[in-house]
C-alpha positions as CSV (number, residue, x, y, z in Angstrom):
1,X,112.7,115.6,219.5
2,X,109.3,115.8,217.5
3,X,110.7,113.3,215.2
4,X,111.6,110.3,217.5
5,X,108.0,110.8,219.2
6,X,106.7,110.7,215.9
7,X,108.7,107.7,215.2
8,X,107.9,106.0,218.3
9,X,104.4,106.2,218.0
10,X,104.4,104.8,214.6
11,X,106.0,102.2,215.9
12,X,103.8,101.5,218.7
13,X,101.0,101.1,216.7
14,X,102.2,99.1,214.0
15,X,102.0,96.0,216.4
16,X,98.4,94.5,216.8
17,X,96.2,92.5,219.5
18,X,94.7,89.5,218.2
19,X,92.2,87.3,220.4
20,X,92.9,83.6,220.2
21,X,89.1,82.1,221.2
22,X,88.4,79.1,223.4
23,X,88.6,75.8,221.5
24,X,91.7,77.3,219.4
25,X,95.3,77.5,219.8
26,X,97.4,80.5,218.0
27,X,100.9,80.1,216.2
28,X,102.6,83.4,215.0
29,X,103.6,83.2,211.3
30,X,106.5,86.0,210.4
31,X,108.5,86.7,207.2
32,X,110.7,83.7,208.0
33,X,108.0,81.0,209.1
34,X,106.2,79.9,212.1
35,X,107.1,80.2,215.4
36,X,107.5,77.3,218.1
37,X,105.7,79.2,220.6
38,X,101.8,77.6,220.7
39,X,99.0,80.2,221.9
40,X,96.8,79.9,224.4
41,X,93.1,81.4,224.4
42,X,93.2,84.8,225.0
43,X,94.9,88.0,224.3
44,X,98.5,88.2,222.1
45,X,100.3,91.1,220.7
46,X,101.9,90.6,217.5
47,X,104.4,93.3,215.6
48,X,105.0,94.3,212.2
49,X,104.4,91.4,209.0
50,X,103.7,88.7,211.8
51,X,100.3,87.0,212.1
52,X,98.8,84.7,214.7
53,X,97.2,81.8,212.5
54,X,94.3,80.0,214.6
55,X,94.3,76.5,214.8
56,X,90.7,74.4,215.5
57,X,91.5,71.8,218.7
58,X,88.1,70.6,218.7
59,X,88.5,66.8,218.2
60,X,85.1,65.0,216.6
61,X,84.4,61.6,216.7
62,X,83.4,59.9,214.0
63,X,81.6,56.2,214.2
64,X,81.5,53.9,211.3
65,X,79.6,50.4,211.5
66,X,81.7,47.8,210.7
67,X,81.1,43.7,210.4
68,X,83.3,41.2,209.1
69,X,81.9,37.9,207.4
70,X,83.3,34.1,208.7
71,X,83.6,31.4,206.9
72,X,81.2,29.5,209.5
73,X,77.7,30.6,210.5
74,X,79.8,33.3,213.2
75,X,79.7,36.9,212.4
76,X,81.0,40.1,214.2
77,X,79.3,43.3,213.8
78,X,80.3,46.6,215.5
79,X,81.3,50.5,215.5
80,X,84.5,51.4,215.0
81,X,85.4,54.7,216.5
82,X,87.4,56.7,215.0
């Protein structure tokens, strides 16, 4: 009976917690690949070889000028968002 407590416990702790911040989302990577599930913030377990991979979602804008020559005297100049 020692034995399977022993067991469980070891098995209990081999899993971990891993925090998935704000502005991130989490996939789980395991021995055969990534999961489909996508990870909120906050609080997952994982178990065994798996590892929750962190993902940035913060988009950034970037703005380039832009301006495009006519043959006449007209000429466009703007930002291009991107």
């Amino acid at each position: 009976m020692k034995k399977f407590m022993l067991v469980a416990s070891l098995v209990l702790l081999s899993g971990c917690t891993e925090m998935v911040p704000p502005g991130y989302v989490g996939v789980i990577l395991t021995p055969a690949g990534f999961s489909d599930v996508v990870l909120q913030p906050g609080r997952h377990a994982c178990w065994g070889r798996d590892r929750i991979i962190l993902i940035e979602t913060k988009e950034e804008t970037i703005q380039e000028p832009m301006s495009i020559l006519c043959k006449d005297d007209l000429n466009f100049k703007f930002d291009l968002n991107e």
